[in-house]
C-alpha atoms as a printed R data frame, in Angstrom:
    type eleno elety resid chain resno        x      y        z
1   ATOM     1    CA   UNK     A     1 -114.436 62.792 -184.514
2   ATOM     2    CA   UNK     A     2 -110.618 61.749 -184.539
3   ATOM     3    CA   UNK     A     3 -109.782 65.763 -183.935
4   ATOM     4    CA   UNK     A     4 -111.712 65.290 -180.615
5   ATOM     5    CA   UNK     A     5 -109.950 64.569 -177.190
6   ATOM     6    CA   UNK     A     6 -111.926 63.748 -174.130
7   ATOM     7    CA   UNK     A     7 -110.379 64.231 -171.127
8   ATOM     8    CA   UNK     A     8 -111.377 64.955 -167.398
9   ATOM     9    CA   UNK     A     9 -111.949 68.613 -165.907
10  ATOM    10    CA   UNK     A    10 -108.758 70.364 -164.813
11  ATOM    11    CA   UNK     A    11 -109.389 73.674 -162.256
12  ATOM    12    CA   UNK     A    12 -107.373 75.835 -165.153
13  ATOM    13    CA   UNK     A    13 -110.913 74.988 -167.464
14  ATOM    14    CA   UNK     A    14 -113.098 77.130 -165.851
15  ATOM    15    CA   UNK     A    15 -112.258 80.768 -167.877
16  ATOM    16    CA   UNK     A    16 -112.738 79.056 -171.112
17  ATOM    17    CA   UNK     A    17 -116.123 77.540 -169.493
18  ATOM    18    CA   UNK     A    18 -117.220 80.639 -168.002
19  ATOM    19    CA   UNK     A    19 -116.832 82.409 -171.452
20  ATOM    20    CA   UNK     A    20 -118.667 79.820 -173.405
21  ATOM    21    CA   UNK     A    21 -121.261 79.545 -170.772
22  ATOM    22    CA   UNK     A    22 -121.413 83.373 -171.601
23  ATOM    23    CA   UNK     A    23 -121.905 83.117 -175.366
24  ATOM    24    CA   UNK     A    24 -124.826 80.116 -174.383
25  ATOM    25    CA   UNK     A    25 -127.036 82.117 -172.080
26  ATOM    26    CA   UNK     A    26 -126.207 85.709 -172.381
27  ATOM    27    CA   UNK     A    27 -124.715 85.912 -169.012
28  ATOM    28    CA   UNK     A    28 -121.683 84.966 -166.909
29  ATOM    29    CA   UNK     A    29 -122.518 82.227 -163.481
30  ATOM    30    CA   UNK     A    30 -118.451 82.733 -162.768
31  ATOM    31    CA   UNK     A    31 -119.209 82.505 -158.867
32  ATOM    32    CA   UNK     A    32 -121.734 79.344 -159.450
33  ATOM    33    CA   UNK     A    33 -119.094 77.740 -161.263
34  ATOM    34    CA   UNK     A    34 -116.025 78.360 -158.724
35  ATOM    35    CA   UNK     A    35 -118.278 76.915 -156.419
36  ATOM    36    CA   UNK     A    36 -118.968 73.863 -157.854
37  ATOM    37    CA   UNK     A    37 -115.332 73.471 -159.161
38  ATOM    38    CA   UNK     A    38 -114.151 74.106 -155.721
39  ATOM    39    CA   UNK     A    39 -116.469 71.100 -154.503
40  ATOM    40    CA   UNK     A    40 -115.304 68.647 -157.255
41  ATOM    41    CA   UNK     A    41 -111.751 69.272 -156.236
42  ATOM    42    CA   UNK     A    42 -112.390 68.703 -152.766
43  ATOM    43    CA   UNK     A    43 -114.798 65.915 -153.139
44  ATOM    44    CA   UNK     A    44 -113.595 64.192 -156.456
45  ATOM    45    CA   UNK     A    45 -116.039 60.816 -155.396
46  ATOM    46    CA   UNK     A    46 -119.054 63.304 -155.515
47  ATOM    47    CA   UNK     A    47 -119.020 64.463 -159.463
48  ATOM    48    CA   UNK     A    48 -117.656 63.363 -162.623
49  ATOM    49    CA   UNK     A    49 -117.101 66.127 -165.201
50  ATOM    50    CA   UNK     A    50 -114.865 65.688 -168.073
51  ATOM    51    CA   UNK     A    51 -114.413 68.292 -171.117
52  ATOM    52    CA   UNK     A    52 -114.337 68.113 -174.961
53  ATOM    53    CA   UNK     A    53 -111.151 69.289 -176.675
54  ATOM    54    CA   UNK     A    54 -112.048 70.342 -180.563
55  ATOM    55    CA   UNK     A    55 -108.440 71.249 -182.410
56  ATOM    56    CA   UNK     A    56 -106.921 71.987 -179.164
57  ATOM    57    CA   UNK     A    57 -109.780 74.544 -177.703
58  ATOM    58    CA   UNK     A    58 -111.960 73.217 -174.972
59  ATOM    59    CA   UNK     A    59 -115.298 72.845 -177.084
60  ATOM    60    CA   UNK     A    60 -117.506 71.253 -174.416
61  ATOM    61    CA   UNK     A    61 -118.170 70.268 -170.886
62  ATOM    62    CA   UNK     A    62 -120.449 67.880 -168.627
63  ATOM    63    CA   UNK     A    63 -120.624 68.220 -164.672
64  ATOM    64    CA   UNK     A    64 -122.749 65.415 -162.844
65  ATOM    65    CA   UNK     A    65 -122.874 65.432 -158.861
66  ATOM    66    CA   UNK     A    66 -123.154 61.833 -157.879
67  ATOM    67    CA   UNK     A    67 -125.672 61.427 -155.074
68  ATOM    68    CA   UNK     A    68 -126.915 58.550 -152.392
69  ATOM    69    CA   UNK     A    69 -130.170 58.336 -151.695
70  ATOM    70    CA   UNK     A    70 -131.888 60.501 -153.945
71  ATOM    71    CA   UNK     A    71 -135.541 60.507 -153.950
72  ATOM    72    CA   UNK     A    72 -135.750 57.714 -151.390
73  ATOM    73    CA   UNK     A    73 -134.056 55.267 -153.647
74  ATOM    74    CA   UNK     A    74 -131.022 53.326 -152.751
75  ATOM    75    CA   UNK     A    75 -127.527 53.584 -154.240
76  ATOM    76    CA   UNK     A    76 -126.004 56.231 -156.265
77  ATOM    77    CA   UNK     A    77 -127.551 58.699 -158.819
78  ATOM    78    CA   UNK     A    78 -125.949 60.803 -161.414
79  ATOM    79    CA   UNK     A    79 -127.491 64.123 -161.944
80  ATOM    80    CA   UNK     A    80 -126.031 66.121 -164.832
81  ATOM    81    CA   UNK     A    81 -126.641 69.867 -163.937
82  ATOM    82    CA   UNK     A    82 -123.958 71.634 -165.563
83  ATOM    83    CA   UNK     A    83 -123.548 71.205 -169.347
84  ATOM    84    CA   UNK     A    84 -122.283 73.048 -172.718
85  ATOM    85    CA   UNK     A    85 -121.037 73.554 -176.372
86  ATOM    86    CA   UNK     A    86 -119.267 76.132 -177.459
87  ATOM    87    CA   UNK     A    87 -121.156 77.839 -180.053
88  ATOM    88    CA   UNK     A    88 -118.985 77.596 -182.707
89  ATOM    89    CA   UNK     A    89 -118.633 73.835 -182.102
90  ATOM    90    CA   UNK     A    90 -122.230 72.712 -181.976
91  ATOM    91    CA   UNK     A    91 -124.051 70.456 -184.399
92  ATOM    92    CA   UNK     A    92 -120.800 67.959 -184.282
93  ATOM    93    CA   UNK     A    93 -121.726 65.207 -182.414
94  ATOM    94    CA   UNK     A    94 -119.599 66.498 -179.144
95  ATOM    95    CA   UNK     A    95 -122.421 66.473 -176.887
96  ATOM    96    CA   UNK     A    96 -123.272 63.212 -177.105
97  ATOM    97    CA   UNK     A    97 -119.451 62.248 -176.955
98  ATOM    98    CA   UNK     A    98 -119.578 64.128 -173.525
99  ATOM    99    CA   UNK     A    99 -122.730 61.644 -172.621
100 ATOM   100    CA   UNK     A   100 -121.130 58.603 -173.683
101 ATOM   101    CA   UNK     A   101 -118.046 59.238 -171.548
102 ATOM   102    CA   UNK     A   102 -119.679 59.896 -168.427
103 ATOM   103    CA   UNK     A   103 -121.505 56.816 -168.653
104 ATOM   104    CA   UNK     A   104 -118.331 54.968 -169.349
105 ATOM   105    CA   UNK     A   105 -117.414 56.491 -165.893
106 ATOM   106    CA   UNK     A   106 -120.773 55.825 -164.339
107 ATOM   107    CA   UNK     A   107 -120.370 52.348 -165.438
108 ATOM   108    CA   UNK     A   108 -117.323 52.061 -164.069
109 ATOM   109    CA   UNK     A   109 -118.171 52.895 -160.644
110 ATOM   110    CA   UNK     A   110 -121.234 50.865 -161.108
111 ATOM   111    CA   UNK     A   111 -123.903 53.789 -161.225
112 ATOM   112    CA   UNK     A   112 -127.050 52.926 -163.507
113 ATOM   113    CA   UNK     A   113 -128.741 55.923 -163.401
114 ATOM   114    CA   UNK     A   114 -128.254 59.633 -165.044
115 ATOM   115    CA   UNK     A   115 -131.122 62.443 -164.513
116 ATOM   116    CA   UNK     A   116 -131.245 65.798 -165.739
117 ATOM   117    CA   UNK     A   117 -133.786 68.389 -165.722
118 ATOM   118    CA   UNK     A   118 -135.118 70.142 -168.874
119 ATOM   119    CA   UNK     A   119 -137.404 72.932 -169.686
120 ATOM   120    CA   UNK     A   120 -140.335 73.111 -171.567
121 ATOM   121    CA   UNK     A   121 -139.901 75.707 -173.445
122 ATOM   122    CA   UNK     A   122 -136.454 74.081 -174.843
123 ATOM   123    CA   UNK     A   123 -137.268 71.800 -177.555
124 ATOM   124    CA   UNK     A   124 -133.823 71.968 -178.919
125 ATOM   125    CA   UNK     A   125 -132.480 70.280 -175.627
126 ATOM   126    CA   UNK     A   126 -135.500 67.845 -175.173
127 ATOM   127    CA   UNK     A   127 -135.024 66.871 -178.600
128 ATOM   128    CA   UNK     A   128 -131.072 66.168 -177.767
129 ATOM   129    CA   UNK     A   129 -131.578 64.148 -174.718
130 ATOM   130    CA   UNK     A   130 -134.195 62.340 -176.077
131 ATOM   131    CA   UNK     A   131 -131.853 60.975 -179.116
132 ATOM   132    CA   UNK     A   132 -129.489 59.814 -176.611
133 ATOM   133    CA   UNK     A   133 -132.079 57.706 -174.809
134 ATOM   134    CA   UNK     A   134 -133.742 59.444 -172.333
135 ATOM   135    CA   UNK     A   135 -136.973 59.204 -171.174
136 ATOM   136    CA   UNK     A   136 -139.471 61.309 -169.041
137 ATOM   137    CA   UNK     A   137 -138.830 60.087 -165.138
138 ATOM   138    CA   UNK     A   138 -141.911 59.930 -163.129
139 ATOM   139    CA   UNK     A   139 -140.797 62.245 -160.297
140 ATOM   140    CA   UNK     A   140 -142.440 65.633 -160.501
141 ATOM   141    CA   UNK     A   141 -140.758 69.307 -160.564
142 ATOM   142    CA   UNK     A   142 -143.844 71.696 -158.479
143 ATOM   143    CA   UNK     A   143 -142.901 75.501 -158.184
144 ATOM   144    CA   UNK     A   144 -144.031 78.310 -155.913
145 ATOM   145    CA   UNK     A   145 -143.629 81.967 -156.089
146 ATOM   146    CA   UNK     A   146 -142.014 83.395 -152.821
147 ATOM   147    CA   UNK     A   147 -144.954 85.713 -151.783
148 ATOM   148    CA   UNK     A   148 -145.929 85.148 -148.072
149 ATOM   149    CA   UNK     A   149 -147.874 81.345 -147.119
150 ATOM   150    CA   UNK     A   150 -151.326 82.162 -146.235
151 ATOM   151    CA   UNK     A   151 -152.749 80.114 -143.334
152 ATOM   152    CA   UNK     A   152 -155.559 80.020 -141.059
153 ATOM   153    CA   UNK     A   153 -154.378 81.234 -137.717
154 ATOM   154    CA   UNK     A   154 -154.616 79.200 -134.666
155 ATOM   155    CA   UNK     A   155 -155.642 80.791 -131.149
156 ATOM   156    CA   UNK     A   156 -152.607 81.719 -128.722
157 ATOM   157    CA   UNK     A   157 -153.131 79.559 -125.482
158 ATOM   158    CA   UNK     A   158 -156.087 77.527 -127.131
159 ATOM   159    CA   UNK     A   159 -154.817 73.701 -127.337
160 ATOM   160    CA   UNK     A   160 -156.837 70.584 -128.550
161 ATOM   161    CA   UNK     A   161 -156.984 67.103 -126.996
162 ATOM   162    CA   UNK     A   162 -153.402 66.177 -127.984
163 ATOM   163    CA   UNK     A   163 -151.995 69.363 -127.137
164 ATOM   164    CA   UNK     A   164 -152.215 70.859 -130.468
165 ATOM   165    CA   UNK     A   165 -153.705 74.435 -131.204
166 ATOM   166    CA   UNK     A   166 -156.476 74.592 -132.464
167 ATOM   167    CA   UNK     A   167 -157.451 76.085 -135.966
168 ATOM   168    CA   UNK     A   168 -159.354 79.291 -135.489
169 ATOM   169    CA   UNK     A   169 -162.365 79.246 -137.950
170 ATOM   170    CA   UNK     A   170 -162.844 82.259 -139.962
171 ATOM   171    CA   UNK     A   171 -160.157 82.880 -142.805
172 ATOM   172    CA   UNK     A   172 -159.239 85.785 -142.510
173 ATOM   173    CA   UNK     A   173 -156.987 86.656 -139.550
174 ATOM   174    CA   UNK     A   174 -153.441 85.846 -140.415
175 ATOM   175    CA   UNK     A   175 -151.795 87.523 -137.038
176 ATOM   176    CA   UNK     A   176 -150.481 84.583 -135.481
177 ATOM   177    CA   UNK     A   177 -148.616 82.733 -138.081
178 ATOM   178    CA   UNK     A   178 -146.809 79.558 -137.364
179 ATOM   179    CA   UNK     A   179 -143.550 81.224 -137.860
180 ATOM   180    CA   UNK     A   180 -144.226 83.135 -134.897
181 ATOM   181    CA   UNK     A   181 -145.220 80.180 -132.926
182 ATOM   182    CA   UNK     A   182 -142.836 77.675 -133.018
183 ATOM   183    CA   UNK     A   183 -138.869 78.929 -133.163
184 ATOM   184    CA   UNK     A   184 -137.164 78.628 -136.982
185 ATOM   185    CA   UNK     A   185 -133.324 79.483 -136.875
186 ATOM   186    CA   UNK     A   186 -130.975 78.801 -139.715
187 ATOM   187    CA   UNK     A   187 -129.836 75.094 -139.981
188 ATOM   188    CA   UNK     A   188 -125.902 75.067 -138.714
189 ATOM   189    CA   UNK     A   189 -123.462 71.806 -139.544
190 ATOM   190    CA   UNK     A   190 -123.671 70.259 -135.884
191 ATOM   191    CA   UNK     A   191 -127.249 69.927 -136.549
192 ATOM   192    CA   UNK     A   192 -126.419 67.043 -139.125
193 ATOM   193    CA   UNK     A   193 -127.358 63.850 -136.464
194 ATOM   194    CA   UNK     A   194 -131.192 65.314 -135.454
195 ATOM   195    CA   UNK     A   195 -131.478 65.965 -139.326
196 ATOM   196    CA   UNK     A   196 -130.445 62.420 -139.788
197 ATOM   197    CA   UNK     A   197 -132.698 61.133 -136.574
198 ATOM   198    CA   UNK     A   198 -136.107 62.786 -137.968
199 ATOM   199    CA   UNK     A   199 -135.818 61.674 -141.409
200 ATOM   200    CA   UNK     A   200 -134.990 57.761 -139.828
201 ATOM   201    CA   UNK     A   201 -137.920 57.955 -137.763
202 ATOM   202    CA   UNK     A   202 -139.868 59.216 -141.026
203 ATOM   203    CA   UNK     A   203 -138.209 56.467 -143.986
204 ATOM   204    CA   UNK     A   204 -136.919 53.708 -141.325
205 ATOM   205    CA   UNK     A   205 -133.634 54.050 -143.421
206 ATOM   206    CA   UNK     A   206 -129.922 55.518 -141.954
207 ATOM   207    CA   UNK     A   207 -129.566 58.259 -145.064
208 ATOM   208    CA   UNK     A   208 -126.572 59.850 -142.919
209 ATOM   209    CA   UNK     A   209 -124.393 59.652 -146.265
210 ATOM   210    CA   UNK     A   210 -127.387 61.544 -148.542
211 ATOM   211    CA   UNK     A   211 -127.848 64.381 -145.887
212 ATOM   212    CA   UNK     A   212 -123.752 64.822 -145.256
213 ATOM   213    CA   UNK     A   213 -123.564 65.436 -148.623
214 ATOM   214    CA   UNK     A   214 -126.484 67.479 -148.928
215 ATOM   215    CA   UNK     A   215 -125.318 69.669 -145.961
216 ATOM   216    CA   UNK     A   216 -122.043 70.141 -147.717
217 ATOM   217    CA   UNK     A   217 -123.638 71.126 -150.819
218 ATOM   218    CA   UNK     A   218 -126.232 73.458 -148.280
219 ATOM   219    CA   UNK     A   219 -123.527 75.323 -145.944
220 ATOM   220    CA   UNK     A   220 -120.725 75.121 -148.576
221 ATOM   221    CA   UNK     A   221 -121.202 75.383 -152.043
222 ATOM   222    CA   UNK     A   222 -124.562 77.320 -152.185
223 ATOM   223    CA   UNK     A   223 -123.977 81.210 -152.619
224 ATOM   224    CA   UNK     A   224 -126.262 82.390 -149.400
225 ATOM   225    CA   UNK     A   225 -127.138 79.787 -146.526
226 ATOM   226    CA   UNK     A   226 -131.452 79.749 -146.749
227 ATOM   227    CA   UNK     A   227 -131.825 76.466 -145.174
228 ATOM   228    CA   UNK     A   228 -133.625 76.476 -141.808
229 ATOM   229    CA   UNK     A   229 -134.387 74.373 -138.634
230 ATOM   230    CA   UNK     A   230 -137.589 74.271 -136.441
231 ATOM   231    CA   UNK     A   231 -137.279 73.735 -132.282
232 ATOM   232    CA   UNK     A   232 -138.815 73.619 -129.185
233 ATOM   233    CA   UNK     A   233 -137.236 73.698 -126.033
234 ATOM   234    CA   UNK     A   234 -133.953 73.871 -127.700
235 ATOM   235    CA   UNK     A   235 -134.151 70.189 -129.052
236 ATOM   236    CA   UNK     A   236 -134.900 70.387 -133.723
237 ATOM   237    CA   UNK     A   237 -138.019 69.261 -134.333
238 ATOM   238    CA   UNK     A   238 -138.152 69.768 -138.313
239 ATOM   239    CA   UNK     A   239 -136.133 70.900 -140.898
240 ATOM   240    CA   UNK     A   240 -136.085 72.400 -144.450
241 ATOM   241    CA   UNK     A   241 -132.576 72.110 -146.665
242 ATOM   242    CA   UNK     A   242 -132.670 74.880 -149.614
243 ATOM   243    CA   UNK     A   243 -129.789 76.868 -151.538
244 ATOM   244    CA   UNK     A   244 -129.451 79.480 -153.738
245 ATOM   245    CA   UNK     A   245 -126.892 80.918 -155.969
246 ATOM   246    CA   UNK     A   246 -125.267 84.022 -157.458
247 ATOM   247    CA   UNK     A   247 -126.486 84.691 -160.888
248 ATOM   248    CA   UNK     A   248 -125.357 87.025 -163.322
249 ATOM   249    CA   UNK     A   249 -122.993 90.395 -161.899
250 ATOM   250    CA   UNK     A   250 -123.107 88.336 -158.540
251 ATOM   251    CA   UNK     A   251 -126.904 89.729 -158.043
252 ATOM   252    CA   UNK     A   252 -128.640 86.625 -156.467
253 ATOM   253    CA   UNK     A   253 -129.981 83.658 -158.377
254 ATOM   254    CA   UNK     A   254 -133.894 84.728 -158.894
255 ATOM   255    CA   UNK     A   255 -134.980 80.370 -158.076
256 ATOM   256    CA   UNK     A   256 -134.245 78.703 -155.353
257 ATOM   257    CA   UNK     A   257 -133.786 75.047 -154.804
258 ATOM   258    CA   UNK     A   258 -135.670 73.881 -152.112
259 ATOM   259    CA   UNK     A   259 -134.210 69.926 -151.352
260 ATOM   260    CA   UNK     A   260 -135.706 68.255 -148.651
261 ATOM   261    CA   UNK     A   261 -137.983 69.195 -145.664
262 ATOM   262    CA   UNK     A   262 -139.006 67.028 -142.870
263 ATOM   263    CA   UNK     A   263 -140.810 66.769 -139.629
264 ATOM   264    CA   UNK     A   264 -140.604 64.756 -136.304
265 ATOM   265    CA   UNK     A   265 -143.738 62.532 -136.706
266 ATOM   266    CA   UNK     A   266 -144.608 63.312 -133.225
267 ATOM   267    CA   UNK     A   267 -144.826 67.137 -134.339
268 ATOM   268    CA   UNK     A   268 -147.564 66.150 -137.203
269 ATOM   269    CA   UNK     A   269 -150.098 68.142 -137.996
270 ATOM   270    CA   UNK     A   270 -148.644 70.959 -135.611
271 ATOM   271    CA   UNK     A   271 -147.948 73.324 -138.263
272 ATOM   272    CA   UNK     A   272 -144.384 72.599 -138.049
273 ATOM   273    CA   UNK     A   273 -144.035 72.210 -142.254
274 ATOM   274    CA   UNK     A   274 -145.985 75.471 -142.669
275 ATOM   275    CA   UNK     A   275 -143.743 77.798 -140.228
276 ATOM   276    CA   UNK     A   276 -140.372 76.739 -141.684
277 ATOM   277    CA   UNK     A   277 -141.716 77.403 -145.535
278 ATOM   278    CA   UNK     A   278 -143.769 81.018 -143.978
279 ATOM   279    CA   UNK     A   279 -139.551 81.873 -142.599
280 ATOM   280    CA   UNK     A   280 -138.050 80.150 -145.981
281 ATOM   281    CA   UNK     A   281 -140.623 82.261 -148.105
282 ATOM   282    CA   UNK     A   282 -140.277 85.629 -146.222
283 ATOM   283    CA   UNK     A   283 -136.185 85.328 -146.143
284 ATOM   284    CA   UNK     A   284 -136.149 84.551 -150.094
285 ATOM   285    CA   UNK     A   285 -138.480 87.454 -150.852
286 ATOM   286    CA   UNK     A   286 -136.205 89.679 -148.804
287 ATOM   287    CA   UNK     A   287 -133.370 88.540 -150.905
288 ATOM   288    CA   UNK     A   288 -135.215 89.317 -153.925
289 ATOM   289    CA   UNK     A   289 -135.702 85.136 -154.932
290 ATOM   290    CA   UNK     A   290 -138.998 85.073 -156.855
291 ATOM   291    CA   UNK     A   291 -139.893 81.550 -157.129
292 ATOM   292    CA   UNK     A   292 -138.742 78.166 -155.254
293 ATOM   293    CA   UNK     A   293 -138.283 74.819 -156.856
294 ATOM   294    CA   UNK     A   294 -138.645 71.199 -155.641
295 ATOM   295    CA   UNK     A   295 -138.970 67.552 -157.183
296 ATOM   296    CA   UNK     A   296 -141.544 65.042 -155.801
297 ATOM   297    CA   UNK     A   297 -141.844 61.255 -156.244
298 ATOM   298    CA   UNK     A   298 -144.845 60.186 -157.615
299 ATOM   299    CA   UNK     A   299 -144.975 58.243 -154.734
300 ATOM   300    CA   UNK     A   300 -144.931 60.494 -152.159
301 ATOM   301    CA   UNK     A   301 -148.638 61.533 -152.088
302 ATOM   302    CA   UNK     A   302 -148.616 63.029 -148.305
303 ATOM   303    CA   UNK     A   303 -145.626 65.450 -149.580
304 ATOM   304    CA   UNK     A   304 -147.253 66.332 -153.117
305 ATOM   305    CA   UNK     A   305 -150.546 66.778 -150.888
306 ATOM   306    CA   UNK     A   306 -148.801 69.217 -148.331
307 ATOM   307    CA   UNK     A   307 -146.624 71.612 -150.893
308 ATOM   308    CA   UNK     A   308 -149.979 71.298 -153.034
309 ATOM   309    CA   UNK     A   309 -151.645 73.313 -149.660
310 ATOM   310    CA   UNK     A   310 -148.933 75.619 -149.722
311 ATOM   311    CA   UNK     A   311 -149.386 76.966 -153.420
312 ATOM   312    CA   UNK     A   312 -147.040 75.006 -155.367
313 ATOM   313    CA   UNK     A   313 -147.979 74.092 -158.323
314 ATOM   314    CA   UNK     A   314 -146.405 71.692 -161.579
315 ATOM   315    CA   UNK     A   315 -143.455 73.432 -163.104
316 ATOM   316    CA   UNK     A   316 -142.910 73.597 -166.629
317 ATOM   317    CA   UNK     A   317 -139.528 71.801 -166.193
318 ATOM   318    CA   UNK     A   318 -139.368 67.889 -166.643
319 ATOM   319    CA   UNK     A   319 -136.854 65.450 -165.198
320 ATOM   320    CA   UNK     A   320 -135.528 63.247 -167.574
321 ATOM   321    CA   UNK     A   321 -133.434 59.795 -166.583
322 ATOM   322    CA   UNK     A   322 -131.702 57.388 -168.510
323 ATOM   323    CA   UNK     A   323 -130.456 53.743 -167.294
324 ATOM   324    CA   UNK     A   324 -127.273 52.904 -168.330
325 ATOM   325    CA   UNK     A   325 -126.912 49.194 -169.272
């Protein structure tokens, strides 16, 4: 390993990257990766990435977005969502030489945790991470297909005791969907402090750092802007954060990433949730998105219960974490 230099990611990396990341997968993600090199330039606190140098080539590369709050828990979180070997270089121990100096730097700025996400169907990767100490995290990865969200209707002008429409019995009659009900409109950056306010009044925890960054990450670095606010009478009332990406020939990522959703927990049960994923579904299909994924904590049950009722369903792809001593 003496022929090996580590060394952090410089902007002039990313052809070599783009061309190994080529040879990996088949494919190029050039605008995926400007995007995310653009944000660790401009946000250096937010990622650590550092690259393996093999005979003087660049041989390897690790890219982990540092976030607060993630999942609910306090302090910061690694997430390692961008990694590589060159082909030609694999089998030599540089992976886990990539791993071992991002923990050095994790460790350094006192951050215990790394996660990554794996799939199923790669044993060759689960096999990797798991002989450099990860383990199976007990957050969930559920997945949905982006065909319209079926729903009982509710009768126009027909309210309950509370004030909430009532649920028309009979299954059948899908004409008055919640999207058309309550008014969904593309989430904007000034609408960072009611984001913030509803998801206080629903953890009883100030998150403004987690959804600043997530916002950035929403309005910024994602390749088309899918995330969405609810209102009524012009004041946000819920709110659903997702991005997608250019893929391959800069034809639109076919997953989406849905992050966070919320609602004002004097809107519950008012079919607030259901009308931003009916808009968040129907605008993905239209881009040609087939499926949406998300990652629940085990201990979330009223969130597992809800995207449960909208047809999501376990993924095949696992999170994996690993606690750095």
């Amino acid at each position: 390993m003496g022929e090996l230099q580590l060394r952090p990611l410089h902007r002039d990396d990313l052809d070599r990257i783009c061309g190994i990341e080529s040879r990996i997968t088949g494919h190029s993600r050039k605008g995926f990766l400007e995007k995310r090199f653009m944000a660790a330039a401009e946000s250096p606190d937010g990622f650590i990435a550092c690259v393996a140098v093999r005979r003087g080539k660049l041989a390897g590369y690790a890219i982990a977005r540092i976030q607060e709050g993630e999942f609910g828990a306090p302090g910061a979180v690694a997430t390692l969502d961008v990694v590589g070997i060159d082909p030609d270089a694999q089998g030599k121990g540089i992976g886990k030489a990539l791993l071992a100096e991002l923990e050095g730097r994790m460790k350094a700025r006192g951050i215990e945790t790394l996660r990554t996400q794996v799939d199923w169907g790669n044993p060759a990767m689960i096999r990797f991470f798991s002989s450099t100490g990860f383990l199976l995290a007990p957050a969930q990865v559920l997945e949905r297909d982006t065909s319209p969200l079926r729903e009982e209707s509710r009768e126009a002008g027909s309210v309950g005791p509370e004030g909430r429409s009532r649920i028309r019995a009979g299954g059948d009659d899908y004409e008055s969907l919640s999207r058309d009900r309550v008014p969904v409109r593309s989430l904007k950056e000034e609408d960072l402090a009611a984001v913030v306010r509803i998801d206080r009044k629903l953890t009883r925890r100030d998150r403004s750092a987690y959804y600043a960054a997530k916002l950035r990450e929403m309005l910024k670095e994602s390749g088309i802007r899918v995330s969405l606010v609810a209102e009524e009478d012009g004041f946000v009332i819920g709110f659903v954060m997702a991005r997608v990406d250019f893929g391959e020939f800069g034809k639109v990522d076919k997953v989406a990433i849905l992050d966070t959703i919320g609602v004002h927990p004097g809107f519950a049960g008012s079919g607030i949730g259901h009308a931003l994923l009916s808009q968040l579904f129907l605008n993905l299909a239209t881009l040609q998105v087939e499926s949406v994924l998300t990652q629940v904590s085990p201990e979330n049950i009223d969130l597992q219960r809800f995207l449960y009722s909208c047809g999501f369903h376990p993924s095949q792809r696992l999170i994996l974490s690993k606690t750095i001593p």
